[in-house]
C-alpha positions as a Python dict, from the first residue, in 0.01 Angstrom:
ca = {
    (1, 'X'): (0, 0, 0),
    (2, 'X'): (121, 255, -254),
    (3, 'X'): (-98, 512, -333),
    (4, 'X'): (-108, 843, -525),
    (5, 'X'): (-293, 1163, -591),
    (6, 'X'): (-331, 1211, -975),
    (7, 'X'): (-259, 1556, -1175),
    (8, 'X'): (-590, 1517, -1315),
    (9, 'X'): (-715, 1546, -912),
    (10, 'X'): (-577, 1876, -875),
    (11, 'X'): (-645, 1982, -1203),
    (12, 'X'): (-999, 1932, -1166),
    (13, 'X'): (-943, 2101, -791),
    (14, 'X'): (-827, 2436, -982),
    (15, 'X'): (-1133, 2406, -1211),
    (16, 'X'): (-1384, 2379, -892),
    (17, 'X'): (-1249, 2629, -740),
    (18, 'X'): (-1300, 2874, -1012),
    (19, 'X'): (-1644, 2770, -1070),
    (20, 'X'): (-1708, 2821, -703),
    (21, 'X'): (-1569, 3153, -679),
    (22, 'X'): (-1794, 3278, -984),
    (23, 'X'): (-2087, 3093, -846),
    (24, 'X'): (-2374, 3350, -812),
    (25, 'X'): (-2462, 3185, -500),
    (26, 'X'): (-2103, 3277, -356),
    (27, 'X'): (-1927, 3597, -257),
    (28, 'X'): (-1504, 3585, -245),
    (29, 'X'): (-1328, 3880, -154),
    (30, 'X'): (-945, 3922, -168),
    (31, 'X'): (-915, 4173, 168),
    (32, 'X'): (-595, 4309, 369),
    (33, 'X'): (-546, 4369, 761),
    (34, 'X'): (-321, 4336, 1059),
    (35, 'X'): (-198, 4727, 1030),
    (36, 'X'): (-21, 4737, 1297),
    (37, 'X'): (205, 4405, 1297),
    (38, 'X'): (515, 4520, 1519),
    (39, 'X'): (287, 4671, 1848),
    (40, 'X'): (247, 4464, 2168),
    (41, 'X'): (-6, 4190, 2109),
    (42, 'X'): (-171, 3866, 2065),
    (43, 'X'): (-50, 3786, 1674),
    (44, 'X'): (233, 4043, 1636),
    (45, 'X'): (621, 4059, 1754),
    (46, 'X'): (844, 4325, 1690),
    (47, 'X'): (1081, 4199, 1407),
    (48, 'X'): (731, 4066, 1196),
    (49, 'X'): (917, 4277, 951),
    (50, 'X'): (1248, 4159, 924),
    (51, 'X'): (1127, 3789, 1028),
    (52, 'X'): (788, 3756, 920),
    (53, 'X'): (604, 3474, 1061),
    (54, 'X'): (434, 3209, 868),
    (55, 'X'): (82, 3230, 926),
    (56, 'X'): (-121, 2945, 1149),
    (57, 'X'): (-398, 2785, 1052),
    (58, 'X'): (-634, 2754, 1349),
    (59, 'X'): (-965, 2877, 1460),
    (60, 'X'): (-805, 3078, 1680),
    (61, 'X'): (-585, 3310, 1496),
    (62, 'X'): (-858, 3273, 1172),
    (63, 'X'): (-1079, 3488, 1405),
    (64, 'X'): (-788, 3726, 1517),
    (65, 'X'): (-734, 3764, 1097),
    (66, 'X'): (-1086, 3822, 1082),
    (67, 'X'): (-1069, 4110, 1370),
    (68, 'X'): (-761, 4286, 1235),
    (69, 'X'): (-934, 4273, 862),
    (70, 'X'): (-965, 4600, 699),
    (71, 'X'): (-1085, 4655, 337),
    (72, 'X'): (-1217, 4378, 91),
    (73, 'X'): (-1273, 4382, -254),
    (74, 'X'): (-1473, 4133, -490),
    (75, 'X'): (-1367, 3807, -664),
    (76, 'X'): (-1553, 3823, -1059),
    (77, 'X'): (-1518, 3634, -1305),
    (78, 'X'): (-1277, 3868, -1478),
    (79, 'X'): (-1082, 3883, -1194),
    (80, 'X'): (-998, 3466, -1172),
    (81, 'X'): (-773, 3264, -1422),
    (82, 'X'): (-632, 2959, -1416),
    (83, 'X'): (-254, 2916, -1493),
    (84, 'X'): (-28, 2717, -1673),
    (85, 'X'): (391, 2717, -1646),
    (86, 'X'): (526, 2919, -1886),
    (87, 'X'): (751, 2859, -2131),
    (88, 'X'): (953, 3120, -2394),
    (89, 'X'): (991, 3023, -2737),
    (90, 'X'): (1381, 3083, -2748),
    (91, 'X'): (1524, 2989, -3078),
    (92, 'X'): (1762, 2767, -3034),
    (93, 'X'): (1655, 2609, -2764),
    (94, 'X'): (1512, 2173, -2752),
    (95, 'X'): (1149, 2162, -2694),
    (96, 'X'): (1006, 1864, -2608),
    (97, 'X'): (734, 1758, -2823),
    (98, 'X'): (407, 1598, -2616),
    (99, 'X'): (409, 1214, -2514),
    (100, 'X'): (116, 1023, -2323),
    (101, 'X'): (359, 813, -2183),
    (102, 'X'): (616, 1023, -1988),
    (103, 'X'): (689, 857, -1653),
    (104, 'X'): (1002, 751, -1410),
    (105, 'X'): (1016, 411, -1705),
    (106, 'X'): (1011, 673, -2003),
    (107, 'X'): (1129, 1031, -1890),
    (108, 'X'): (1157, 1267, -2119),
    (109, 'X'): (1436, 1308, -2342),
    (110, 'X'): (1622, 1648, -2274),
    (111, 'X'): (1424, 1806, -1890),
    (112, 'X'): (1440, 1437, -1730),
    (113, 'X'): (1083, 1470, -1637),
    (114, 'X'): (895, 1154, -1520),
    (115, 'X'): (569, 1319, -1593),
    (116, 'X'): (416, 1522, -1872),
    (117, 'X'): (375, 1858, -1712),
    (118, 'X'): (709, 1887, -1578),
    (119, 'X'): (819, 1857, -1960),
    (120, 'X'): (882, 2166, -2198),
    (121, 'X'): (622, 1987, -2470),
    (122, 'X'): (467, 2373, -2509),
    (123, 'X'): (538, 2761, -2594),
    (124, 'X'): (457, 3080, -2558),
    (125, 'X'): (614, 3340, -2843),
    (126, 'X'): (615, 3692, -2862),
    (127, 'X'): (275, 3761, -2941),
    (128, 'X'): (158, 3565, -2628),
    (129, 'X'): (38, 3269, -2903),
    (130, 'X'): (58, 2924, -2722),
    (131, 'X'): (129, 2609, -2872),
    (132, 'X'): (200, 2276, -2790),
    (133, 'X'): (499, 2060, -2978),
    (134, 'X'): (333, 1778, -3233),
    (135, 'X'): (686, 1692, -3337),
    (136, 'X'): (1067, 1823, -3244),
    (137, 'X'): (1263, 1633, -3471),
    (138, 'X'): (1331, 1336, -3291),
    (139, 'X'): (1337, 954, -3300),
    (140, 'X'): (1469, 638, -3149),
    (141, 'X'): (1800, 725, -3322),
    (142, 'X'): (1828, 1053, -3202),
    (143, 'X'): (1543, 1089, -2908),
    (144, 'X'): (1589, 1459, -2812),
    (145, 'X'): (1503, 1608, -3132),
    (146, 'X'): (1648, 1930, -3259),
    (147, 'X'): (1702, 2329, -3181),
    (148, 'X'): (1380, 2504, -3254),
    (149, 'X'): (1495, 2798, -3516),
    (150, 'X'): (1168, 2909, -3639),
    (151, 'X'): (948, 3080, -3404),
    (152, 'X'): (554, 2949, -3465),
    (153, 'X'): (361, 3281, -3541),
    (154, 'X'): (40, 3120, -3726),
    (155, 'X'): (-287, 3041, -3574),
    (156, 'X'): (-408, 2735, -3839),
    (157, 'X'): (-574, 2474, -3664),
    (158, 'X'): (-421, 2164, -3826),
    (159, 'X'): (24, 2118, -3701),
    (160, 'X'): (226, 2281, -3912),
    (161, 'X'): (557, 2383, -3969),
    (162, 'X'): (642, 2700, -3807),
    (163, 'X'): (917, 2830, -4107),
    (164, 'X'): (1148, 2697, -4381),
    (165, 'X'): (1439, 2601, -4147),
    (166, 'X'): (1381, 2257, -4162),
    (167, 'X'): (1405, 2184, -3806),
    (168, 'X'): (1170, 1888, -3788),
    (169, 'X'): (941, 2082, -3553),
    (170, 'X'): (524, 2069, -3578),
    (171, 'X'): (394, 2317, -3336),
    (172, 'X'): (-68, 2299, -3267),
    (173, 'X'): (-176, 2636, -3207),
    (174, 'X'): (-380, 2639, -2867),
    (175, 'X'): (-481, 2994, -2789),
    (176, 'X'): (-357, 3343, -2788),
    (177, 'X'): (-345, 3489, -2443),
    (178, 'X'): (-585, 3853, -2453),
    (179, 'X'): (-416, 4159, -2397),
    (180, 'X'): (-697, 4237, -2086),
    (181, 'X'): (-526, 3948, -1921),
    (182, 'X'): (-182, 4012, -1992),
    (183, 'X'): (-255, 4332, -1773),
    (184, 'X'): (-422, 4165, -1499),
    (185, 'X'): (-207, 3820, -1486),
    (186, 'X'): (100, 3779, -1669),
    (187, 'X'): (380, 3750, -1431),
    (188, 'X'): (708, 3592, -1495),
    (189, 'X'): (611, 3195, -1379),
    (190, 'X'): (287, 3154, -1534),
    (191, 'X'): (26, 3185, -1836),
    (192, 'X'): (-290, 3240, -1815),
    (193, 'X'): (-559, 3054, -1972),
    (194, 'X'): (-908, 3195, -2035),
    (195, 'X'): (-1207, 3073, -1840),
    (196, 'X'): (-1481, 2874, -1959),
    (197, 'X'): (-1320, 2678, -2224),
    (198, 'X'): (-1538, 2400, -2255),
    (199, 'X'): (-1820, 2667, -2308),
    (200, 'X'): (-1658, 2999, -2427),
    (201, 'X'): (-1825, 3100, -2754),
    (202, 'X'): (-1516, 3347, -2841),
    (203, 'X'): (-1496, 3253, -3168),
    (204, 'X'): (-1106, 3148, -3166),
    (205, 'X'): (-1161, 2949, -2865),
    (206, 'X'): (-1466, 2766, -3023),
    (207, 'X'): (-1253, 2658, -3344),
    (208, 'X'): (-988, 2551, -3157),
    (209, 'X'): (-1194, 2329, -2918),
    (210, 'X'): (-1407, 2199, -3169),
    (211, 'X'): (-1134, 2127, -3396),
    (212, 'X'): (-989, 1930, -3141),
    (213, 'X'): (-1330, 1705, -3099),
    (214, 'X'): (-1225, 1360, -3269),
    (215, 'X'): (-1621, 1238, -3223),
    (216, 'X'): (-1663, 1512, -3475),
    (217, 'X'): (-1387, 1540, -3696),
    (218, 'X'): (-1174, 1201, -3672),
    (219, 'X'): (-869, 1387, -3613),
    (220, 'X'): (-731, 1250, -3284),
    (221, 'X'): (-402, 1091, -3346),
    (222, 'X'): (-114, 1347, -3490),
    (223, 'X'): (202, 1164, -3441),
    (224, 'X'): (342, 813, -3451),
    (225, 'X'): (669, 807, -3332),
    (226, 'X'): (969, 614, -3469),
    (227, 'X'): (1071, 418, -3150),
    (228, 'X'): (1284, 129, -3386),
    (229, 'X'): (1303, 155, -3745),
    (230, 'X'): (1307, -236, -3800),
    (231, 'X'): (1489, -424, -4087),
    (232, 'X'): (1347, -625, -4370),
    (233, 'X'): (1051, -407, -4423),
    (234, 'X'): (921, -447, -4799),
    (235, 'X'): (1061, -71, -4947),
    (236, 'X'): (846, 134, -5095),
    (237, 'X'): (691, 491, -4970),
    (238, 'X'): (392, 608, -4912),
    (239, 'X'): (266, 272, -4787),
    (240, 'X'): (-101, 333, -4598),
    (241, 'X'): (-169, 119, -4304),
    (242, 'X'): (-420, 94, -3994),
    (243, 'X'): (-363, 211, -3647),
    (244, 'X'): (-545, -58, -3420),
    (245, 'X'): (-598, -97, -3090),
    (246, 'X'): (-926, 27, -2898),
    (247, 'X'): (-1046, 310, -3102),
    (248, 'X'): (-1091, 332, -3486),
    (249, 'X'): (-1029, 475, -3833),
    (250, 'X'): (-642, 548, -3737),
    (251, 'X'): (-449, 514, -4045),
    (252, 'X'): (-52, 603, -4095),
    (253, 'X'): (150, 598, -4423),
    (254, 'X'): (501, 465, -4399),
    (255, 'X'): (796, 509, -4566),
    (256, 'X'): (1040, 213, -4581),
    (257, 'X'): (1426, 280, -4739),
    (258, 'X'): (1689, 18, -4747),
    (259, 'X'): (1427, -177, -4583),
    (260, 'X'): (1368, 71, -4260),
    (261, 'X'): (1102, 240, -4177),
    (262, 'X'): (1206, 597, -4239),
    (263, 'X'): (930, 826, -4194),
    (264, 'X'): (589, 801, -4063),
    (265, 'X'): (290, 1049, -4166),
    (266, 'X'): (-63, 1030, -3978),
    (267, 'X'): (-311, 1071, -4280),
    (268, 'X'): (-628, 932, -4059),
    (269, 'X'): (-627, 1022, -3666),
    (270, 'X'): (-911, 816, -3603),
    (271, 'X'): (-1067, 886, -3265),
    (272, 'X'): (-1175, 720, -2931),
    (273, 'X'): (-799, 548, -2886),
    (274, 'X'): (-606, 486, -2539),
    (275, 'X'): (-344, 292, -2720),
    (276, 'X'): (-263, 190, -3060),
    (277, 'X'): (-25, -3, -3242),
    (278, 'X'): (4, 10, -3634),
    (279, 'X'): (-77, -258, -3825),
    (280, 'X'): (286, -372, -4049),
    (281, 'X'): (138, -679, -4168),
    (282, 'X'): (75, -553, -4507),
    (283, 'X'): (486, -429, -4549),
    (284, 'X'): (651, -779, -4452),
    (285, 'X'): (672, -815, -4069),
    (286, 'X'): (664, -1143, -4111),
    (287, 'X'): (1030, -1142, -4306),
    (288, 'X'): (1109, -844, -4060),
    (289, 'X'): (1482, -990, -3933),
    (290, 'X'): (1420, -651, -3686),
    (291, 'X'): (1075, -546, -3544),
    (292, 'X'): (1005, -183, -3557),
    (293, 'X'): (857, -10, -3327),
    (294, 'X'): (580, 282, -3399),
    (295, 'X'): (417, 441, -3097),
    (296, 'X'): (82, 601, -3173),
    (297, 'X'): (125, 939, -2979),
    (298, 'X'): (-252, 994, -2789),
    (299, 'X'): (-364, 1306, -2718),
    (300, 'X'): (-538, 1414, -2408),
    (301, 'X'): (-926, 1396, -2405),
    (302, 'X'): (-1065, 1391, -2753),
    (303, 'X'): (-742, 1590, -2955),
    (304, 'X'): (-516, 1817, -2911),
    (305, 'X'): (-684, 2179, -2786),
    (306, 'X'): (-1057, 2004, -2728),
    (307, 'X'): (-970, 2026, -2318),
    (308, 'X'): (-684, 2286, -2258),
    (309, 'X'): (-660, 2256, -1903),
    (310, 'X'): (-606, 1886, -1931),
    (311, 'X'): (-342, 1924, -2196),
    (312, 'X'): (-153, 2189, -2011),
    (313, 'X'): (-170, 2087, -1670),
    (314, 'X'): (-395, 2384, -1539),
    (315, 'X'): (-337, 2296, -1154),
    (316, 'X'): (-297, 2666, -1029),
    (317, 'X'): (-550, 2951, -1004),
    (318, 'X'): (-462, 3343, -995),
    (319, 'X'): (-660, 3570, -793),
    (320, 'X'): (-654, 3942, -883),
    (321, 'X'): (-761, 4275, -717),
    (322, 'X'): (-682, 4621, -769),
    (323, 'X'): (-718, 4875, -440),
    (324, 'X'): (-737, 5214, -533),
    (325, 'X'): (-953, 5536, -410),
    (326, 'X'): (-1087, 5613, -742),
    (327, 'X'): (-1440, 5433, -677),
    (328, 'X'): (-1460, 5385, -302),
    (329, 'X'): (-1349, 5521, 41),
    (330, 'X'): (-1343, 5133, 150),
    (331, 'X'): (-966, 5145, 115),
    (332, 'X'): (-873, 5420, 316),
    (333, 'X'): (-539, 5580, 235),
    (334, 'X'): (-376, 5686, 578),
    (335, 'X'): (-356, 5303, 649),
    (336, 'X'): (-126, 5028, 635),
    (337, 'X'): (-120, 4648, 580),
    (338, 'X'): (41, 4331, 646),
    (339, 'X'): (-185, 4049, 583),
    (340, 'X'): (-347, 3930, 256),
    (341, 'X'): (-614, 3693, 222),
    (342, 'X'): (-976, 3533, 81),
    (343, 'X'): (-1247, 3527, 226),
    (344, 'X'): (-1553, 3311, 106),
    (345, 'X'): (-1916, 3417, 202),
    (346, 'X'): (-1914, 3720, 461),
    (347, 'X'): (-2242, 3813, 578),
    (348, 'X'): (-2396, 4196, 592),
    (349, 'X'): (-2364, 4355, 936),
    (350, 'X'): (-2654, 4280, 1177),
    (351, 'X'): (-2778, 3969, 962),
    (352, 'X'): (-2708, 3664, 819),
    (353, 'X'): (-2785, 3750, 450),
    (354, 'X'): (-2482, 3709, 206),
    (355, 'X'): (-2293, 4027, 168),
    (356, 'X'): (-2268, 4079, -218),
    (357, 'X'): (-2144, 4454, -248),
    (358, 'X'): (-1822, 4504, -468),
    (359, 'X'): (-1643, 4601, -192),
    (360, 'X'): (-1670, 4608, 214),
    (361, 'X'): (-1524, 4765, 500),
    (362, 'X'): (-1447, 4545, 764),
    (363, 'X'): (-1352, 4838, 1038),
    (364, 'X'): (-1534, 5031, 1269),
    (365, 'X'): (-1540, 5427, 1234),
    (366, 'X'): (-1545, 5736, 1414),
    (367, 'X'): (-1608, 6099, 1287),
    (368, 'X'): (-1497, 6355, 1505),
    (369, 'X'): (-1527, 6707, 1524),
    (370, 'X'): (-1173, 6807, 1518),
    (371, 'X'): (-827, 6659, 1594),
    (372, 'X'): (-581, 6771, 1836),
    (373, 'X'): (-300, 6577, 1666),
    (374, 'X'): (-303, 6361, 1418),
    (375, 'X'): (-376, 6013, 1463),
    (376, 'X'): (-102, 5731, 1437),
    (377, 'X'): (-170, 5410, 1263),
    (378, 'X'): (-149, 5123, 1548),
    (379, 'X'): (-247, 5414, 1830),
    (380, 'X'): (-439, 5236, 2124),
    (381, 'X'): (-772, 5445, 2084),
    (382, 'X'): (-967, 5427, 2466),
    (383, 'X'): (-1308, 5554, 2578),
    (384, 'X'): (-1515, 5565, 2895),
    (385, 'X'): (-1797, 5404, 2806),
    (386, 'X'): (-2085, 5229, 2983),
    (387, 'X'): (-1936, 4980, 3194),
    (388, 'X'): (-1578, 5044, 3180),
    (389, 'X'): (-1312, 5128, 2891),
    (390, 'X'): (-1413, 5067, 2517),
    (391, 'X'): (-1068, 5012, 2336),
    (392, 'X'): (-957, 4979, 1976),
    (393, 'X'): (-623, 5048, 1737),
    (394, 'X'): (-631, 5304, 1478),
    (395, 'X'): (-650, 5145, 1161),
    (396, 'X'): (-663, 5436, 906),
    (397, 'X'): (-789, 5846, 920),
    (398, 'X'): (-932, 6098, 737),
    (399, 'X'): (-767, 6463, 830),
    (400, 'X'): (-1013, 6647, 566),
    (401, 'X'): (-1345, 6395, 712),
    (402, 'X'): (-1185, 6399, 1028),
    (403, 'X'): (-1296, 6006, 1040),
    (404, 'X'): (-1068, 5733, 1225),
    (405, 'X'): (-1111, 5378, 1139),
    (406, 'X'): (-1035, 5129, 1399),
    (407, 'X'): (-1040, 4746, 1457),
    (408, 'X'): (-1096, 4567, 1810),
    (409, 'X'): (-886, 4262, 1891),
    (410, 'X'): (-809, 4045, 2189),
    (411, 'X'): (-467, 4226, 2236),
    (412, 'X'): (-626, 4511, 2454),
    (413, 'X'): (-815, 4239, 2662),
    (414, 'X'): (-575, 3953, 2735),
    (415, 'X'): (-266, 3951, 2960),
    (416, 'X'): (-124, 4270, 2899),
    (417, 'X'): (175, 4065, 2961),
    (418, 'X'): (155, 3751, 2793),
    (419, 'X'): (-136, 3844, 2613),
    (420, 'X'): (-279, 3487, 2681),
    (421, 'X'): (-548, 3364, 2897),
    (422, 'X'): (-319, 3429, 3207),
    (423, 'X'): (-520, 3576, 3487),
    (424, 'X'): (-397, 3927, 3601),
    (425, 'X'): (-506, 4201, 3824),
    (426, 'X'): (-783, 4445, 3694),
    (427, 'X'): (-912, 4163, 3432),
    (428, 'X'): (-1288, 4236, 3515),
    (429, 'X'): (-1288, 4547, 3408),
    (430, 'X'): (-1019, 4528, 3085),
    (431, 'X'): (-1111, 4166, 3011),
    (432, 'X'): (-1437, 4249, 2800),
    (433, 'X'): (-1482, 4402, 2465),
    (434, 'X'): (-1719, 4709, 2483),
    (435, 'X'): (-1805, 4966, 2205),
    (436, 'X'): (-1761, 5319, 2175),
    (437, 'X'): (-2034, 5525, 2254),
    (438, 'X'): (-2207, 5851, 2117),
    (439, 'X'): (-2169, 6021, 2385),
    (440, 'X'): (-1925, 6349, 2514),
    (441, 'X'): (-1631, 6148, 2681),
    (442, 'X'): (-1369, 6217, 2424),
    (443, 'X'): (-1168, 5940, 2296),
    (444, 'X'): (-784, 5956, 2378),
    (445, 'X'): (-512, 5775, 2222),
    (446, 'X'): (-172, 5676, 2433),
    (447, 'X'): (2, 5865, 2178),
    (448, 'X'): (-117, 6226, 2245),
    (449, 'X'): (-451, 6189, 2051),
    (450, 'X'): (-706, 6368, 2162),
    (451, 'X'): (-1101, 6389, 2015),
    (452, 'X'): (-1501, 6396, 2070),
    (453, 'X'): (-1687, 6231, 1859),
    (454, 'X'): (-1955, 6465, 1640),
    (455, 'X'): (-2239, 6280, 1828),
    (456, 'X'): (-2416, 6542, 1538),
    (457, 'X'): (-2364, 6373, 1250),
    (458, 'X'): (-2563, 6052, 1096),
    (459, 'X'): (-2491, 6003, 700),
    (460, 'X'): (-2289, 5844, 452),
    (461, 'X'): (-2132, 6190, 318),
    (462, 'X'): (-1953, 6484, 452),
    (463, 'X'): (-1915, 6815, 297),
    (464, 'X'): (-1661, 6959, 567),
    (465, 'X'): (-1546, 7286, 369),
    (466, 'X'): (-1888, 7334, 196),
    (467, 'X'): (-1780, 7302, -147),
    (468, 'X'): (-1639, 6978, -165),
    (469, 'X'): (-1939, 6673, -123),
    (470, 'X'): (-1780, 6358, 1),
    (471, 'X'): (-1910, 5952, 53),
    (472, 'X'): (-1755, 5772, 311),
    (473, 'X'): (-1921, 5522, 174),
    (474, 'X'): (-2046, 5404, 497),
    (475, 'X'): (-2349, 5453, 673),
    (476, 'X'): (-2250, 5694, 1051),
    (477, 'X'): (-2527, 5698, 1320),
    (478, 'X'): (-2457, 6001, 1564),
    (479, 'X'): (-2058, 6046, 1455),
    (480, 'X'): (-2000, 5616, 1487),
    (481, 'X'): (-2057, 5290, 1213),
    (482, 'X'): (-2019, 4954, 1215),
    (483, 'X'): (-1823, 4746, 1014),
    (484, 'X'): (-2019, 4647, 652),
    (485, 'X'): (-1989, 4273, 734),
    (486, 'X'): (-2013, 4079, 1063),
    (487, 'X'): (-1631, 4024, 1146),
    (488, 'X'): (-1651, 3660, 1258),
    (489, 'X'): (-1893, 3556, 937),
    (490, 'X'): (-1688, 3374, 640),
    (491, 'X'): (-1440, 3146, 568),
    (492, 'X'): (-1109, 3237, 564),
    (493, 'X'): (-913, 3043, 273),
    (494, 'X'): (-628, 3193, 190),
    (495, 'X'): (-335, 3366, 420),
    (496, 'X'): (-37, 3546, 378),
    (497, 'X'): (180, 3743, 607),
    (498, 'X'): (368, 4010, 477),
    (499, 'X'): (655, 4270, 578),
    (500, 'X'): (407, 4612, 612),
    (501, 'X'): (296, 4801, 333),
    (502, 'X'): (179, 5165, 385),
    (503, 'X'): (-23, 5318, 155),
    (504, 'X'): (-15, 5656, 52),
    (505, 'X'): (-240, 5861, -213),
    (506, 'X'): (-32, 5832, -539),
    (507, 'X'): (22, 5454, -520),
    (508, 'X'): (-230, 5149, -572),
    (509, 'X'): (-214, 4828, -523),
    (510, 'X'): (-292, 4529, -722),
    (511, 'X'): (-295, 4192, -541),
    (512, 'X'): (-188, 3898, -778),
    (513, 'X'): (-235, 3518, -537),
    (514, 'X'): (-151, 3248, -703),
    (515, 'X'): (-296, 2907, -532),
    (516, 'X'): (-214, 2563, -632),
    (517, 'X'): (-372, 2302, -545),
}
């Protein structure tokens, strides 16, 4: 039994997902971790830079992610678009102007695609104007149209000609991408399109979509398309007829030379039509030695613009975040990364309330009183503590705060070996994960690191040359502080390893993911 999985499926996939990331009632946070990818370990092998391996999607290594996270910032609603392919006005180049009835029967004319988002039936020019192609020239006698010359510049709501060329093409202006977005998600694949369309009340968006509402305006149909020109057609131009079929108040005038139908002119699009076939009665079918054939061209939804993710084929989302130390100490800079993900719905450390801040740290700290050495990223941090060794990797520090971030994973509790469930000798007291205590056994590193923690100190700011105030934006009880969300809470739903990144104080980076769905 053959079976598919419509485009309208995942469009209305990429729509849900956006409305369920700017849900009130949700929390998504684009977040990095793994910083030290090429150590000894459960998760990590010493060429994941130069072979980086795909990540797997099991419970298992979800809550490894979830132990090696770091830093996290907030999904908003300016911070989400969906996309669309995009596609350069290039003069000179065919365009395919939009069909309802592209498949593997009735590909289209110059990309060979069997379905109407694979085609090139839209543009974007140089002012980041879209629009979609009413009409390229074409016809059953020559069915890829023409060369685009003139680039479409004009934002008028009804098709129109885009210059004085003469190159058959009708272009329906759509929307003009904003220059905020351009910033956050133009990249060399994809357009943007705005949120909210259905309900934006930005003024251009509102007389586009409402233009394109056929209950309203009985606009729907824009194009009937010479398939066949016939022969024996009563001559004569500007003939008027009806567009039947199963909506209503279609109407086309017709042009008939030499007894062909020559040119074909929507003057009524009706509204509420799935098909249509015009009506040739009235110009002498019945003496018609040839049959033409007109194909009423049917927009998507109610007209052309009323639902632009339908027209467009909106199946992909972009995600977008921005680390930098400008606002928050969350995103330490002595720190590195090499996984990038979402997570939906962390809790707040110590309950099971939604955490909602802007941005979360998702390592445990340490403030010391001095260092010996500076700390290296990946360092295997240990401490006697309360029944036996606490244990954890240095994820970022702070020379001026003289604070270390760390994470705790199963790598420093497994098989030191195989780093599996294999028994070995001294597993009762290595096997279990213990905290670091406020207490004066110094924590060492096995890479000459060398500390006690300022059991003195309970705060969320420092001032540690008296002139200087500083947040580290997390709260320290007695020199040590938890995580800002519980580190097994959430859903992980996106994943991507990547070759490390270190950070450094003059860079930042901004995260573009691009899902599709």
């Amino acid at each position: 039994m053959a079976a598919i999985v419509t485009d309208q499926f995942r469009i209305l996939n990429a729509s849900n997902f956006v409305d369920n990331v700017t849900d009130s009632n949700n929390s998504y946070y684009v977040f990095v971790g793994l910083s030290n990818p090429t150590t000894s370990g459960f998760g990590r092998k010493t060429d994941f830079n130069t072979d980086t391996p795909s990540p797997i999607d099991s419970f298992d290594y979800m809550n490894f992610v979830g132990d090696n996270m770091s830093f996290g910032k907030k999904v908003t609603s300016d911070n989400i678009r969906r996309l669309v392919r995009k596609i350069t006005w290039a003069r000179g180049t065919k365009y395919e102007m939009y069909r309802h009835d592209y498949s593997n029967e009735n590909k289209s004319p110059t990309t060979g695609s069997s379905r109407l988002y694979d085609a090139n039936y839209y543009v974007m020019n140089s002012d980041f104007k879209v629009y979609v192609c009413i009409d390229n020239g074409s016809s059953g006698i020559s069915s890829t149209g023409n060369a685009s010359l003139d680039e479409p510049t004009f934002t008028d709501l009804e098709p129109s000609k885009a210059g004085t060329s003469g190159d058959g093409y009708l272009w329906k202006y759509l929307f003009t991408v904003s220059p905020s977005d351009i910033i956050k998600f133009d990249s060399t694949d994809f357009i943007s399109v705005s949120n909210n369309w259905s309900s934006s009340s930005d003024a251009q968006i509102e007389a586009v979509r409402n233009n394109g509402d056929s209950d309203v305006n009985n606009n729907q149909i824009k194009k009937v398309y010479i398939d066949n020109q016939g022969n024996g057609y009563t001559n004569g131009t500007g003939q008027e007829v009806a567009i039947l079929g199963d909506g209503s108040g279609g109407k086309v005038v017709i042009d008939v030379v030499n007894n062909k139908i020559t040119n074909a002119v929507v003057s009524s699009g009706g509204k509420g039509y799935t098909y249509g076939i015009v009506d040739l009665g009235a110009i002498g079918n019945t003496s018609a030695s040839v049959k033409a054939k007109l194909i009423p061209i049917i927009p998507p939804s109610k007209g052309h613009g009323h639902d632009i993710y339908k027209e467009l084929g909106s199946d992909r989302v972009l995600v977008f975040a921005r680390f930098d130390t400008s606002t928050t100490n969350d995103f330490p800079v002595n720190t590195s990364f090499s996984q990038i993900g979402i997570l939906k719905n962390p809790t707040s450390i110590g309950s099971t309330n939604l955490f909602t801040d802007p941005t979360f740290s998702s390592v445990g700290a340490l403030k010391f009183t001095s260092f010996n050495v500076e700390p290296k990223v990946g360092e295997i941090l240990s401490q006697n503590v309360t029944g036996g060794t606490a244990k954890g990797f240095v994820a970022a520090f702070d020379n001026e705060t003289k604070v270390v971030k760390f994470v705790q994973d199963r790598s420093n509790t497994l098989n030191p070996s195989s780093f599996d469930a294999t028994d070995y000798v001294g597993v009762s007291t290595f096997s279990q994960v213990l905290a670091f205590e406020s207490n004066s056994n110094s924590v060492a590193g096995n890479q000459g690191f060398n500390a006690t923690i300022d059991t003195g100190f309970t705060g969320v700011s420092t001032n540690p040359t008296g002139t200087k105030l500083i947040s580290l934006d997390t709260q320290f009880t007695q020199g040590i502080a938890n995580p800002e969300i519980n580190k097994k809470s959430g859903d992980i739903v996106y994943l991507d390893n990547r070759p490390l990144i270190s950070r450094n104080a003059r860079q930042k980076e901004d995260v573009k993911i691009i899902l599709e769905f």
